[in-house]
N, C-alpha and C positions, 0 to 999 in steps of 0.2 A: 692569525686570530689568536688572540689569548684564550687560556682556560677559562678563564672566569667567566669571560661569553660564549664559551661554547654550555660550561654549564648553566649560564640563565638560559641559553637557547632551548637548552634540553629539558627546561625547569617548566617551561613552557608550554611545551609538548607532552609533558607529563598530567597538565592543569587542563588540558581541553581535548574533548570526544567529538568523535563526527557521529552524528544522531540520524535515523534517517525512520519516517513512519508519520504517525499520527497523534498531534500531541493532543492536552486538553480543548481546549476549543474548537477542534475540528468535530465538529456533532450534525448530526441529522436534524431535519428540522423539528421534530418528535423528542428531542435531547439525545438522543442513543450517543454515545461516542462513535465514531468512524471507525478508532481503533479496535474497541468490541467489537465491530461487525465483520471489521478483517479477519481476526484472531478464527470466529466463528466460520468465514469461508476457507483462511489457511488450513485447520484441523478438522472441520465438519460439528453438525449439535446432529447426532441422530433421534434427542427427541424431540426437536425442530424438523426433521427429515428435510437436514442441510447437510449434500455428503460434500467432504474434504475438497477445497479443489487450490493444493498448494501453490503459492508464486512469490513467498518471502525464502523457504528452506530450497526451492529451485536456482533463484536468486542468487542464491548465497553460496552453493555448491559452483553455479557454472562464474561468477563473476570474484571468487574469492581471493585466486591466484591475481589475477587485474588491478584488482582492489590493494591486494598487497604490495605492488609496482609504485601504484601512486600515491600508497603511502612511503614509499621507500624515497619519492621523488621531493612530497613534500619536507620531509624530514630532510633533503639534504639542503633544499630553497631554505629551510627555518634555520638551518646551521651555517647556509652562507651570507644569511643576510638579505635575502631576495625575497622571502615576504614573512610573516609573520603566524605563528601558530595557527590563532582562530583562522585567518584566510586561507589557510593551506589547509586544515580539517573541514572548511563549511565548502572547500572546490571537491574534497572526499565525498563529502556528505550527500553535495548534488547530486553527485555522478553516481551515487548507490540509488539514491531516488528515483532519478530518471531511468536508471536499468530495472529498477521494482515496476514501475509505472510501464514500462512494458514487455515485461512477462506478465502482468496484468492484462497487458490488452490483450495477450496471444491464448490466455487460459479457451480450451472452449469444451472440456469437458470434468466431468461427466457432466451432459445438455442440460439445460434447464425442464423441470417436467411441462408437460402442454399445459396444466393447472399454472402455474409462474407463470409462465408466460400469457396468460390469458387475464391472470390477475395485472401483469405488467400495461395490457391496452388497455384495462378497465380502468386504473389509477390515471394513467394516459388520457383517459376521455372523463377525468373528475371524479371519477366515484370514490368515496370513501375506502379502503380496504380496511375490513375486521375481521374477525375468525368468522363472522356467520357468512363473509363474500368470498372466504375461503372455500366454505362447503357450498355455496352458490355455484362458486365456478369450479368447483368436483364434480358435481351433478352437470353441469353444462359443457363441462369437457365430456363425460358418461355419453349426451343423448349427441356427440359429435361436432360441440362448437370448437371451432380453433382459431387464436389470436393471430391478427394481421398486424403489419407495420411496427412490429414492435424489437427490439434488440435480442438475440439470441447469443448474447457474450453473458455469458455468467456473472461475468464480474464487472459487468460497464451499462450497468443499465439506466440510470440518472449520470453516471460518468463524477459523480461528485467523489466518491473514494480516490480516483485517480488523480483527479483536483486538488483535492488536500494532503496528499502526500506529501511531507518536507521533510529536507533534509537540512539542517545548519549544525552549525559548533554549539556545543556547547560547554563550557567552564565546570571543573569538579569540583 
């Protein structure tokens, strides 16, 4: 192979990022972004009394060497000609996603408090949730109520966070 193609190949790879998260339009149905609401569970809001429950900096520590492999692999497909930047960073990109998506699903602490979760079957059965069905079901947790049939995964509770996670290339 000539230089000249090895330096556009490399020119290439220089031009394009494997992305992996939640971009603009992935929102609640409320507008929230997805990605606010991760950032929120990766670090914790303690005056949300939302404690930390990390699965991007977990992520990243156990699959980083990995990750580094298969960029090592796609760089040499890009350099021999067997496929092309953006398809070698967006097969990256997946594959960081799909390993976020679950250590997502395996989070399961610290529990959710018996209040969440009693707020979670109430949304479940229609009810509007506000701050005043917050303090409802404070009080209704207090006199002993506790939620049934409802998800006890911190982080998978409509499942839609996990849903929206993408990964693709993208161009600098």
């Amino acid at each position: 192979m000539k230089l000249k193609e090895v330096i556009k190949r490399l020119g290439e790879l220089e031009n394009v990022e494997a992305r992996a998260g939640w971009f603009e339009s992935a929102r609640y149905d409320d507008g929230t972004p997805v990605a606010k609401v991760a950032l929120w569970q990766e670090y914790g809001v303690p005056e949300r009394s939302i404690p930390p429950r990390p699965f991007l900096r977990p992520t990243i520590a156990e699959k980083k060497e990995e990750w580094t492999k298969d960029a090592a692999q796609v760089i040499k497909g890009v350099l021999s000609g067997q496929i092309n930047a953006e398809q070698g960073m967006t097969v990256i990109a997946q594959k960081a996603a799909a390993d976020i998506r679950q250590t997502i699903s395996r989070v399961d602490s610290p529990p959710l408090s018996p209040i969440t979760l009693l707020l979670r079957q109430w949304r479940k059965e229609g009810k509007e949730i506000t701050g005043r069905t917050v303090g409802e079901a404070a009080r209704a947790v207090h006199r002993g109520e506790r939620a049934e049939g409802v998800s006890t995964q911190p982080l998978n509770d409509t499942g839609y966070m996990i849903a929206t996670l993408t990964g693709l290339a993208v161009k600098k």
